[in-house]
Structure formats: C-alpha cells, structure tokens
DOGU-872133 format. One record per residue: residue number from 1; residue in three letters; x, y, z of N, C-alpha, C in turn. Coordinates in steps of 0.05 Angstrom, whole numbers, plus 5000, padded with zeros to 4 digits. Example, Ala and Ser with C-alpha at 12.3 -4.5 7.8 and 13.67 -1.06 7.14 Angstrom:
(atom 1,ALA,(5264,4886,5156),(5246,4910,5156),(5264,4934,5156))
(atom 2,SER,(5257,4955,5142),(5273,4979,5143),(5258,5001,5157))
This chain:
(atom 1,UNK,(2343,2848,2528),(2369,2841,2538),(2368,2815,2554))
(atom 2,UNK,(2383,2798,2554),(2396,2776,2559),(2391,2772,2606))
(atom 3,UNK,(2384,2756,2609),(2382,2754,2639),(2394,2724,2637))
(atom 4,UNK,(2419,2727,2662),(2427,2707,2675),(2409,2689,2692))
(atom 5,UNK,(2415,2665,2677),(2395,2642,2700),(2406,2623,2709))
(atom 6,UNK,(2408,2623,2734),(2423,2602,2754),(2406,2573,2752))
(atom 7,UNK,(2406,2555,2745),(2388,2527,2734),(2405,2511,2763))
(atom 8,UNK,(2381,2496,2784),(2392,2488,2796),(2377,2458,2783))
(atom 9,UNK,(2390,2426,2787),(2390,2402,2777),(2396,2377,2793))
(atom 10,UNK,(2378,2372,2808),(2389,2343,2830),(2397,2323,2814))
(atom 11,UNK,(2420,2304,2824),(2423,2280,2806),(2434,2260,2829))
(atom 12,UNK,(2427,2240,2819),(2436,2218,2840),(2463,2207,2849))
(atom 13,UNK,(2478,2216,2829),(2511,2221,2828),(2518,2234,2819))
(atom 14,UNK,(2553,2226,2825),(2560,2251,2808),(2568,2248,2786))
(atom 15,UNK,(2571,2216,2783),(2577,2208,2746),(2555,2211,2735))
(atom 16,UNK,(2531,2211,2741),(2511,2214,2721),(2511,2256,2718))
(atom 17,UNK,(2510,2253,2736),(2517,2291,2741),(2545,2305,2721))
(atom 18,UNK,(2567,2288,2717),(2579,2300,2704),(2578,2293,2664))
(atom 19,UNK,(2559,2268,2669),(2553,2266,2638),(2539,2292,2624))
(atom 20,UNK,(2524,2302,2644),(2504,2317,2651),(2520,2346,2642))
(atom 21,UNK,(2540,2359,2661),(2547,2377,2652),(2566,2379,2635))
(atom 22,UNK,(2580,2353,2617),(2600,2363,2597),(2578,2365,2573))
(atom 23,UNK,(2565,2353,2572),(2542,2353,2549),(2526,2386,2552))
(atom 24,UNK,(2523,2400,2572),(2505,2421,2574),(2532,2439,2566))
(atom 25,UNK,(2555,2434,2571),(2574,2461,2571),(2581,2461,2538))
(atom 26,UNK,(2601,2431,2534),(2601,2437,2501),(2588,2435,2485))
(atom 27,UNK,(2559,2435,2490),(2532,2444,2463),(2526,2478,2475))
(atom 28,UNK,(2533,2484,2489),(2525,2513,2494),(2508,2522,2518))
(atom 29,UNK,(2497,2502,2529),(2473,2506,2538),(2472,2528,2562))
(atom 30,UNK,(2493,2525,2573),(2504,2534,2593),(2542,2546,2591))
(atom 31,UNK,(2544,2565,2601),(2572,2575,2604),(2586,2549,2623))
(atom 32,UNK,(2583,2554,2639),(2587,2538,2669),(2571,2521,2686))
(atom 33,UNK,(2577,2501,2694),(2554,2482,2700),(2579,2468,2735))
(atom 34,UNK,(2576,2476,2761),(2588,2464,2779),(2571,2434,2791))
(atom 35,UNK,(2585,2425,2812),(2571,2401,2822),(2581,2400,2846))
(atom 36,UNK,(2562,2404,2858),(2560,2398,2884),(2555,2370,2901))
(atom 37,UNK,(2566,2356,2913),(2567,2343,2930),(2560,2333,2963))
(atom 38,UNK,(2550,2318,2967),(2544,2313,2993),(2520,2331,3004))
(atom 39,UNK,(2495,2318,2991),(2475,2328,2996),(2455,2313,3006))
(atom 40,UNK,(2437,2314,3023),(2425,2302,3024),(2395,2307,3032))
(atom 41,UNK,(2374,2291,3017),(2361,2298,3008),(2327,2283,3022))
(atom 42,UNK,(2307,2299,3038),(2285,2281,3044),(2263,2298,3034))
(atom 43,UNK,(2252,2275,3026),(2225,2277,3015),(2197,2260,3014))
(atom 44,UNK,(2182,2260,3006),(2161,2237,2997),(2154,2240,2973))
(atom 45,UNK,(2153,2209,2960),(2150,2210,2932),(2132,2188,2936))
(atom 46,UNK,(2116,2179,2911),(2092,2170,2912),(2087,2155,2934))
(atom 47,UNK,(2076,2170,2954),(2074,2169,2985),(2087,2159,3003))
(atom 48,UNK,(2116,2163,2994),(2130,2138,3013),(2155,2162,3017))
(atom 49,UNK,(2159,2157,3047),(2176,2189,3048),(2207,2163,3046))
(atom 50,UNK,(2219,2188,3039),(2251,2178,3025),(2276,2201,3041))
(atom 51,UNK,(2291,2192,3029),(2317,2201,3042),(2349,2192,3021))
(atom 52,UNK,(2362,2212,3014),(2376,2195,2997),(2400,2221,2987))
(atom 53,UNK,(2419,2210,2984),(2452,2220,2980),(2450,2235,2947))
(atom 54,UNK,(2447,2255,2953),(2453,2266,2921),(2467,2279,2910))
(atom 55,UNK,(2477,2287,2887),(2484,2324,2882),(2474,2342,2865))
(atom 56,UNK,(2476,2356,2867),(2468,2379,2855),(2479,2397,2835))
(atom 57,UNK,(2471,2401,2808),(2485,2417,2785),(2476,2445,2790))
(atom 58,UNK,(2496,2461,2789),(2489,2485,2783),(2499,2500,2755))
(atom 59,UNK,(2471,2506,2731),(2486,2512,2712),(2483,2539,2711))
(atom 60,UNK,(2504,2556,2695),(2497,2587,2696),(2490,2585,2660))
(atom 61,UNK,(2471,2596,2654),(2465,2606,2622),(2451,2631,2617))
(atom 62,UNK,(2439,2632,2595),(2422,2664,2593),(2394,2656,2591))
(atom 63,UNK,(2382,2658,2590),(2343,2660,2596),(2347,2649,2567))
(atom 64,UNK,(2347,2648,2547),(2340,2635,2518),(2356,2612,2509))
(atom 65,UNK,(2369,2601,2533),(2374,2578,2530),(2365,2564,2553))
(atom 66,UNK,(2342,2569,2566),(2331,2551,2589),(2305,2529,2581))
(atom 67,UNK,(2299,2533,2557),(2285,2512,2550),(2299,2499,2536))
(atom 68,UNK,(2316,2495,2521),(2348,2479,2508),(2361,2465,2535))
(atom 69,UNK,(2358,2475,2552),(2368,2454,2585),(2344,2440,2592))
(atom 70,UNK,(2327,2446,2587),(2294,2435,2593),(2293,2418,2583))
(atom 71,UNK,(2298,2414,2543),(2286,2399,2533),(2319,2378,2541))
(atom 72,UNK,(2332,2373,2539),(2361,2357,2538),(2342,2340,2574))
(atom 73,UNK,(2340,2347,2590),(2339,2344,2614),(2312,2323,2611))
(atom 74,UNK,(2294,2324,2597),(2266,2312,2594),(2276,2280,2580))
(atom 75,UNK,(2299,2293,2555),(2300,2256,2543),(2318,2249,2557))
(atom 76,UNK,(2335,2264,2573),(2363,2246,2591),(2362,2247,2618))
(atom 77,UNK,(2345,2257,2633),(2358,2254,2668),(2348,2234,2676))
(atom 78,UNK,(2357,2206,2690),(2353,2192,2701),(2336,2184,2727))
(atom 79,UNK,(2318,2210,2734),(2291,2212,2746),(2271,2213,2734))
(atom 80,UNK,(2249,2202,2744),(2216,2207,2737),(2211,2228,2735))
(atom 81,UNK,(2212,2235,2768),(2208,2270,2770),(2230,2282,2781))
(atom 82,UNK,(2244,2299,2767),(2270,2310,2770),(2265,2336,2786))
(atom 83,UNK,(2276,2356,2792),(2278,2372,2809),(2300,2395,2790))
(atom 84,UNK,(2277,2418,2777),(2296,2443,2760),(2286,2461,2765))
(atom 85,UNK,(2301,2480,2784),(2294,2507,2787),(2314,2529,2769))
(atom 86,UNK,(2298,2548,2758),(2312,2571,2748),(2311,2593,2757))
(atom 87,UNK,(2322,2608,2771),(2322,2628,2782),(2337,2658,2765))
(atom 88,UNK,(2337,2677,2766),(2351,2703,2757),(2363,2716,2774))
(atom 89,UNK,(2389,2722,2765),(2409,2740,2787),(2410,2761,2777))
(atom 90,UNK,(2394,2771,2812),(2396,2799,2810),(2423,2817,2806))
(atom 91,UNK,(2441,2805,2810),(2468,2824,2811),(2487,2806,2801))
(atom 92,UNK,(2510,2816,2781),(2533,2804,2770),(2548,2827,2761))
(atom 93,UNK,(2580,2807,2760),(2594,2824,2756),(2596,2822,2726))
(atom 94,UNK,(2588,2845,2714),(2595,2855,2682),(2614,2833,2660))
(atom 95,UNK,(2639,2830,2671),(2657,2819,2653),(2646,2794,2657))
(atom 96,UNK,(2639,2775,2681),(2633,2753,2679),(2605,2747,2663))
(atom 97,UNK,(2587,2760,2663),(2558,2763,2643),(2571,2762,2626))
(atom 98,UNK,(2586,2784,2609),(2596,2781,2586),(2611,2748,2573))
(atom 99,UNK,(2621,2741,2593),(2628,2718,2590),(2616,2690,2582))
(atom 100,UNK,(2587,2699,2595),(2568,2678,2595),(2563,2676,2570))
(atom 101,UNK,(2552,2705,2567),(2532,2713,2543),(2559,2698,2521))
(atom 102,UNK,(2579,2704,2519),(2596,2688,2497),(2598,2658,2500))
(atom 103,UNK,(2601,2644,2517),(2603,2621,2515),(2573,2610,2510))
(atom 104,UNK,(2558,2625,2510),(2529,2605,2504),(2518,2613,2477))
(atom 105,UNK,(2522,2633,2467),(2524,2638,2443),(2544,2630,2421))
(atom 106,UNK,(2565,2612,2419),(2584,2605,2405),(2565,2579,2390))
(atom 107,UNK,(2572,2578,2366),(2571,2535,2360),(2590,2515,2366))
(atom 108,UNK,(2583,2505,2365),(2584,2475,2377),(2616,2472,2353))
(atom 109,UNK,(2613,2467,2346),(2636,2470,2315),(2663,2489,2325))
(atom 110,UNK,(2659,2509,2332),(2683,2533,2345),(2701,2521,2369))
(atom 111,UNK,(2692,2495,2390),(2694,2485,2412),(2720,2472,2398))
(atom 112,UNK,(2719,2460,2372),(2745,2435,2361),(2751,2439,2339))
C-alpha cells in the first residue's frame, strides 16, 4: 500500500520555485506542491558560513513517485547541493490520500 510523502525543497525564489512546482504537479509527480516564503536560511557551505532569503516547496505525493521528484530535481534545481527531505505522514485524512493517490497516478495526456 501506497504511503504519503511530504518532499520538502529549498529554492532561492519563488520563480524558480514555481517553475518547479507546475512542472512536478502537471507530470504527476506530486498531487500538490505549496511554497512557502520568507525564509531564511544559515549555513556553511564550502566553508564559508552563509545566510540567505529563500523558499521552500512542499510537495505531497506517494512513496513511488519520490525518485521521479529525485530524478527531475538532479537535471533541474538550480543548486549544487540542494536540500530534499522526504518524510511519511503518519496520519491523514482518508478522502484527501485518496485524492493524492489519484492525482499522481493519472497521465500526463488526461490533464488537456
């Protein structure tokens, strides 16, 4: 059976962020993909600590489409080293799973 996975996705804006999720929603990859805003973000990257304005995608899909967001994310995100966590929700509500599970299972072709 099918497990919901919450895919979280830093991006440096939100235009590159929203290229990002109309491309993941109408190929399937994801049911729902939000964007978050006004984040900000510190770290060190090749040893030089940083600081920097970002947002954040959150996409909802099913566990057998998380390497299909993987591989899309490797030839297109506009980082070196990007930042993708997948996590599984423990609890949902029924009709909205169902929901998922249909929108990520449809083709690409049914959308137009």
């Amino acid at each position: 059976m099918s497990k919901l996975k919450m895919c979280f996705i830093s991006y440096p804006n939100k235009e590159k962020a929203s290229i990002a999720a109309e491309y993941i929603v109408k190929n399937n990859i994801a049911a729902c993909v939000k964007i978050l805003e006004g984040i900000t973000s510190f770290y060190i990257f090749e040893g030089k600590f940083e600081k920097d304005e970002e947002v954040y995608l959150i996409a909802k899909t099913i566990e057998e489409n998380v390497d299909s967001l993987q591989i899309y994310l490797k030839d297109n995100h506009p980082y070196k080293v990007y930042e993708f966590l997948s996590v599984d929700a423990d609890s949902i509500n029924s009709d909205y799973f169902k929901w998922i599970k249909e929108n990520t299972s449809r083709k690409i072709w049914s959308l137009f």
